[in-house]
N, C-alpha and C positions, 0 to 999 in steps of 0.2 A: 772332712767332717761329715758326719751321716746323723739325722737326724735332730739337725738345730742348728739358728745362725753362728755365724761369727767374722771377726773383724780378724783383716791382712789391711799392712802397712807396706809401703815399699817408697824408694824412692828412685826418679829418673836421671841419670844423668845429664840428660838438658832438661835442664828446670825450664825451657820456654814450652815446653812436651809437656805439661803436666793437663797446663789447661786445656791443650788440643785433645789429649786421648781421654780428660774427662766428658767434654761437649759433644766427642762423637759418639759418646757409649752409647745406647739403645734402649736396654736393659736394665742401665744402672740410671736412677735420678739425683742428681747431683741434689745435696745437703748439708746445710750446717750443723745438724744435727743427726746421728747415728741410732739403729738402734730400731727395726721395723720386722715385719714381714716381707716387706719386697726390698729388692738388694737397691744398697743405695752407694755413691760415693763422694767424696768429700775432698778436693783438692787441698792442698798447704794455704794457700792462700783465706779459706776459708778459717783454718785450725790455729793460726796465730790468733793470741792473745793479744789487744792492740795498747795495753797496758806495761807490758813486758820489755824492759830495753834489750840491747843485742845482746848482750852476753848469757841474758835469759834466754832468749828466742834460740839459743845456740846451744843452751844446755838440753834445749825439748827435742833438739834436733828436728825443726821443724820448718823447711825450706819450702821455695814456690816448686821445687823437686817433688817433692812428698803429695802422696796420693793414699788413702784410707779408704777402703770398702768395706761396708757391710753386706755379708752374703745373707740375699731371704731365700725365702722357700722355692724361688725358680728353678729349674731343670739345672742339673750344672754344666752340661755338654750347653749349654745353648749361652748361660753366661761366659764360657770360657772362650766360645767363640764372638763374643760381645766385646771382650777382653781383645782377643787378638785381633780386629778389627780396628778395632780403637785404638792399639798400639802402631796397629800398620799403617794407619791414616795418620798419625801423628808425626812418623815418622818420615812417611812419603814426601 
């Protein structure tokens, strides 16, 4: 994307990875809320609906897995490598 934010979703296969590769980001500030100039992200844990029984929560597809970024106006070489860090340390 060039010239304006936008929002990637993905999810981890170990849902206990989600929280770790969010708290190591740098770059990105963890939020309940999306939608900024500086790039934010937003764990599954945050994005459940605490009203929603399972079968809802499973239609959102929306696990402790699931991770949502919003990309702001930062460099993107520098968030991607914000990214891969954050992935590496989760993993390690």
């Amino acid at each position: 994307m060039h010239d304006f934010g936008t929002m990637v979703t993905f999810e981890l296969r170990q849902e206990a990875h989600a929280s770790a590769v969010c708290e190591a980001l740098k770059l990105f500030a963890i939020s309940a809320s999306l939608g900024s100039t500086e790039s934010l992200v937003q764990p599954g844990r945050l994005m459940r609906a605490r009203d929603l029984n399972a079968a809802e929560r499973q239609w959102a597809a929306i696990t402790d897995g699931t991770i949502r970024l919003s990309i702001g106006i930062e460099d993107a070489a520098d968030l991607i490598a914000d990214l891969q860090q954050g992935l590496a340390r989760a993993s390690a």
